[in-house]
C-alpha positions in Angstrom: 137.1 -179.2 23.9 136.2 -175.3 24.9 137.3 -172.8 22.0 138.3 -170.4 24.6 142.1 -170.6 26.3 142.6 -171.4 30.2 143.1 -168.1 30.9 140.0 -167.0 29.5 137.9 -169.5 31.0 139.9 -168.2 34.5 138.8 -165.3 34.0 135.1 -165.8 33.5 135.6 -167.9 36.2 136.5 -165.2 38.0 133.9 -162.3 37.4 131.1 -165.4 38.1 132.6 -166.0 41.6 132.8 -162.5 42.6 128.8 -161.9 41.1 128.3 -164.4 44.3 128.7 -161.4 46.5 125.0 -161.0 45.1 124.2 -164.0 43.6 122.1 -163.3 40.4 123.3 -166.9 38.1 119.9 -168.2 37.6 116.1 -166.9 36.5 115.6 -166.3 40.8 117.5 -163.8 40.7 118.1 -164.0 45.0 120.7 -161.1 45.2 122.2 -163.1 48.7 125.9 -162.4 49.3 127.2 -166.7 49.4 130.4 -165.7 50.1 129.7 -164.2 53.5 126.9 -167.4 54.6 123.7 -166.6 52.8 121.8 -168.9 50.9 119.1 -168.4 48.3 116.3 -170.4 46.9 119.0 -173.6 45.8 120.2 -173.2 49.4 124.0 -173.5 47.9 127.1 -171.8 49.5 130.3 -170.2 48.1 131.9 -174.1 48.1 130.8 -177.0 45.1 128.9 -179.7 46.2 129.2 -182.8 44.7 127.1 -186.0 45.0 128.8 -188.3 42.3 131.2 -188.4 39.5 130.8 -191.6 37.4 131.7 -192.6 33.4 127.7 -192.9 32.4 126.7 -195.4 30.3 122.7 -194.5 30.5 122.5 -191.0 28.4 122.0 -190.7 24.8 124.0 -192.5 22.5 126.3 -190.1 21.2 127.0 -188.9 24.6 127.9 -192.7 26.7 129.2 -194.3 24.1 131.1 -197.3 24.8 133.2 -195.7 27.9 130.4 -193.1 29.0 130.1 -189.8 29.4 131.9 -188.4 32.3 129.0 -187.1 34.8 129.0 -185.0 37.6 126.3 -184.8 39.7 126.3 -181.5 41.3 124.2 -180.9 45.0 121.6 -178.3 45.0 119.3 -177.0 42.5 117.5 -174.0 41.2 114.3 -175.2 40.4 112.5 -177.7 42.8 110.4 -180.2 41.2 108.0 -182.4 42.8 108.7 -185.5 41.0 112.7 -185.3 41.1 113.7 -188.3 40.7 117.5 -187.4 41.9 115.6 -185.5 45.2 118.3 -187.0 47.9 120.9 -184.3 46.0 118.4 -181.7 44.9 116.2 -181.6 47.8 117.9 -183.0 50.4 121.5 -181.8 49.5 123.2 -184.6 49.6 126.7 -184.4 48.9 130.5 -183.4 49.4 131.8 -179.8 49.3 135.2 -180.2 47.1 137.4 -177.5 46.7 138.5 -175.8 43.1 141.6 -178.5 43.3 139.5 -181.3 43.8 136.9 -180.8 41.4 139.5 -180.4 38.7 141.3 -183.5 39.8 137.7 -185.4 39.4 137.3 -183.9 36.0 140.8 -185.2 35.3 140.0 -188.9 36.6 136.8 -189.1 34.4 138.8 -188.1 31.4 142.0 -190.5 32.3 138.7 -193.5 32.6 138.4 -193.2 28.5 135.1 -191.1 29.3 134.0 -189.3 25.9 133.1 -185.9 27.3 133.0 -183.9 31.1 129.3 -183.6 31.5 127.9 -181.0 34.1 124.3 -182.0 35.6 123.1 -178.6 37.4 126.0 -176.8 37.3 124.2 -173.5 36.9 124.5 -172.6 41.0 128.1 -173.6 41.0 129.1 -172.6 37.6 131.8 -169.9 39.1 133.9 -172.8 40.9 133.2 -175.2 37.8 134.9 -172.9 35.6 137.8 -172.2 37.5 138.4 -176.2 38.0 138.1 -176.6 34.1 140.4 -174.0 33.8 143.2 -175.7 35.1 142.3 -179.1 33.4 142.5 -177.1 30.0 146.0 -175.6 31.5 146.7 -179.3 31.9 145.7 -180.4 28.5 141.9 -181.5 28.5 140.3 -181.7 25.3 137.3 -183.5 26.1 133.7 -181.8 24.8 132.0 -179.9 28.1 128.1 -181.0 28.2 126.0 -178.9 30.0 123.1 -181.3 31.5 120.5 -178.6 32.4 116.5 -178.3 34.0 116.3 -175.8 30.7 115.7 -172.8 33.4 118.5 -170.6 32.7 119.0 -166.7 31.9 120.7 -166.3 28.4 122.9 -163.5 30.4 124.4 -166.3 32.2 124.9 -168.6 29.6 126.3 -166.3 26.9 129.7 -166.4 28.8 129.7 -170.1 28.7 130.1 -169.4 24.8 133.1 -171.6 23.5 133.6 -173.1 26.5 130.2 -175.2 26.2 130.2 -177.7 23.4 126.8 -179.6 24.1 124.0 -178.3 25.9 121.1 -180.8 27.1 118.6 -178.9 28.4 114.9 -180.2 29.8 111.8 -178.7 27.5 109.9 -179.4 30.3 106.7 -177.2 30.4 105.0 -174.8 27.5 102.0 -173.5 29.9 103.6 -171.9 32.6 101.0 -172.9 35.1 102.8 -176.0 35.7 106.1 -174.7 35.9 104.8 -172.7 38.7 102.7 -176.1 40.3 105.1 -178.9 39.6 108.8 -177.2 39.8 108.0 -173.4 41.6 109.2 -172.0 38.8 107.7 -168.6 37.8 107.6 -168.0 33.9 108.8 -171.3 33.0 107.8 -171.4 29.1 109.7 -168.0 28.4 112.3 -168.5 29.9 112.9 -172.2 28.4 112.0 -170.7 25.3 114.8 -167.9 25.7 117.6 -170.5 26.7 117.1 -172.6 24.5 117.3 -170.3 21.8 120.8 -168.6 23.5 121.9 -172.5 23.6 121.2 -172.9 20.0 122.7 -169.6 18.3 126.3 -170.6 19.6 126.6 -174.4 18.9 124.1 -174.6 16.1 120.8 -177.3 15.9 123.5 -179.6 14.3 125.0 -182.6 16.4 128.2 -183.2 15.5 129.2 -186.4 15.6 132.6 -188.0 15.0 133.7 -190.8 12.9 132.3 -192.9 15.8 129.5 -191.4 16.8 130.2 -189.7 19.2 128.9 -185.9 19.9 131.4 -183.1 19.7 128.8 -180.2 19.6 125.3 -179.0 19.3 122.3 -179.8 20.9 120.3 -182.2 22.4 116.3 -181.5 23.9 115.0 -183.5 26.3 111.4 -183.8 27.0 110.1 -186.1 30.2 106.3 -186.9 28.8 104.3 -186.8 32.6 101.2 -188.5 33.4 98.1 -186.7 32.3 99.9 -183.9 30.2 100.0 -185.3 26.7 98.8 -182.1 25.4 101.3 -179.4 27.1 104.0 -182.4 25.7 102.5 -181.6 22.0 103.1 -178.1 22.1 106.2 -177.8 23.2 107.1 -180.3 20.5 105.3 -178.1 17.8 107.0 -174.9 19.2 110.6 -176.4 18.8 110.0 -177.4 15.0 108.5 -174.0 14.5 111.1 -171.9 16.4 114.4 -174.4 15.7 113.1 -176.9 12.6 112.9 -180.1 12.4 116.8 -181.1 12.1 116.7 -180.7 16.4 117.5 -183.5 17.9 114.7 -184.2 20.5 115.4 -187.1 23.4 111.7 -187.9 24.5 111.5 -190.2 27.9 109.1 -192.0 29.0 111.0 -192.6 32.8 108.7 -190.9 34.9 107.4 -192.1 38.2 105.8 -190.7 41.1 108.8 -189.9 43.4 109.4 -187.6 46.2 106.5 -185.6 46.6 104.5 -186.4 44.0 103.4 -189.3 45.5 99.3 -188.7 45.8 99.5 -185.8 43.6 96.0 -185.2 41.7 98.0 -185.0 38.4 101.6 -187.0 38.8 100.8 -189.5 41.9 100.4 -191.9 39.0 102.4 -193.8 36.2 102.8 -192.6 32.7 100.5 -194.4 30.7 101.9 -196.3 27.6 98.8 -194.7 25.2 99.5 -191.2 26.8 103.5 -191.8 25.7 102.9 -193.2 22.2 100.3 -190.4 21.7 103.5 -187.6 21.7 105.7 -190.2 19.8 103.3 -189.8 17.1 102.7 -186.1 17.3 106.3 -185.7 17.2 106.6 -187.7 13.8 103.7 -185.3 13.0 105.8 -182.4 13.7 108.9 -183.8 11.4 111.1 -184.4 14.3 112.7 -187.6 13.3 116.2 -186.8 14.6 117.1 -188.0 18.4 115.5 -190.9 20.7 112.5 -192.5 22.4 112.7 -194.7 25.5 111.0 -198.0 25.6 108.2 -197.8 27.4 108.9 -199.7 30.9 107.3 -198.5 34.0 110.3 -198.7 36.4 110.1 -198.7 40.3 111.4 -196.5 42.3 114.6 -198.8 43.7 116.0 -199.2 40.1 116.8 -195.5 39.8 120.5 -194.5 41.3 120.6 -193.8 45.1 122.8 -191.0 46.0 123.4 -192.3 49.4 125.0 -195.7 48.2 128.5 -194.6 49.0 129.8 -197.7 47.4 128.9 -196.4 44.0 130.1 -193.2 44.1 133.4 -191.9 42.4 134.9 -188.9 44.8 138.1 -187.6 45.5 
């Protein structure tokens, strides 16, 4: 439901895929020229790569619904955590480059499936061919709300020309001390950067969530914190800065899902399972903090073969 016409959205569309001449979308900053071959840190070309585009029943509430949100899995990714638990599309790449035409038609099909938004999971890399596909859905009469599904390590530059064309953002809180940013996810500055995004996220759709008369979100904000093994206390204070910085009326999503995939299988620190005392220990700092607005998983270690896998073909929704 973007605020901002076709032709605008076209036209930020636009300027974003001609900046891919020197690629500068995201906090690395590579400066490669993707239109003529080269690749950055995410490794992504000048053409989208998609991995799956399904109506999702397992986000937050206001966001599945009873017909789901309408996900898109994007290939590639900017940051590179060691524990990904969707590694086969942001480590491994798996997916299938779709032009402008067909990404639009797949944003089309999740709508015409009853889905209650078009929801964007690390988009930032392929945000100049994203646009340009919404565009022509808005031409065509989409008024769904656009989420943007995000590891929460964005430049504000960047996102400030998403402005009324975003209507949720659900970014990752992931880290407040940096030095795990940098040992968990190679990425430099972490904290400040979160901290920055989050804050550009919040001054243009508010720490509201905006629900209809069913429930379901039209705008705002929702933060999502993965609680990981042996890191209780860098979980607390990023709690405690988010009621101090954005009050307590944020609605916080706190997930207790980790496991040890990828590569951080034998990892000192995250080769192991979140503990149940170590996740009800931040459930209750969060209450501490006032943040009584959002959700908390049940706690239920999960193995590794219930999570989706992105090379099941029979699962996956293309055009």
């Amino acid at each position: 439901m973007p605020q901002k016409t076709w032709q605008e959205i076209e036209k930020i569309g636009h300027l974003l895929y001609d900046g891919l001449k020197e690629c500068r979308l995201c906090p690395r900053r590579c400066g490669v020229n993707r239109l003529k071959g080269e690749v950055g840190f995410c490794r992504a070309g000048a053409v989208a790569k998609v991995a799956r585009g399904v109506p999702h029943m397992g986000e937050e509430p206001p966001l599945s619904g009873q017909k789901g949100a309408g996900t898109i899995f994007f290939s590639h990714c900017h940051m590179s955590c060691i524990y990904c638990q969707n590694y086969q599309i942001s480590h491994l790449h798996y997916g299938k480059e779709v032009s402008i035409e067909e990404l639009a038609q797949l944003m089309w099909d999740l709508a015409q499936k009853g889905c209650h938004n078009i929801e964007w999971v690390s988009v930032t890399h392929f945000l100049p061919q994203t646009l340009l596909a919404l565009a022509r859905c808005v031409r065509n009469g989409l008024n769904l709300p656009i989420v943007m599904n995000s590891g929460g390590y964005e430049l504000p530059d960047t996102l400030k020309l998403l402005e009324g064309i975003v209507d949720i953002y659900l970014p990752d809180a992931k880290y407040e001390n940096s030095k795990y940013g940098l040992q968990f996810s190679r990425a430099p500055n972490y904290s400040a950067i979160n901290q920055a995004a989050i804050a550009e996220m919040i001054r243009q759709v508010g720490t509201e969530l905006v629900l209809d008369s069913s429930g379901i979100a039209r705008r705002g904000i929702i933060i999502r914190h993965l609680v990981l093994p042996g890191c209780a206390q860098d979980s607390k204070a990023i709690l405690k800065r988010i009621a101090l910085c954005h009050g307590t009326n944020v609605h916080i999503s706190l997930m207790s899902q980790y496991f040890p995939a990828f590569r951080a299988k034998g990892d000192e620190t995250l080769g192991r399972y979140l503990l149940q005392e170590e996740y009800e220990e931040v459930i209750r700092f969060a209450e501490v903090c006032g943040l009584e607005n959002g959700w908390m998983q049940p706690y239920e270690p999960l193995q590794e073969e219930y999570y989706p896998d992105f090379l099941d073909n029979s699962v996956t929704v293309m055009v």
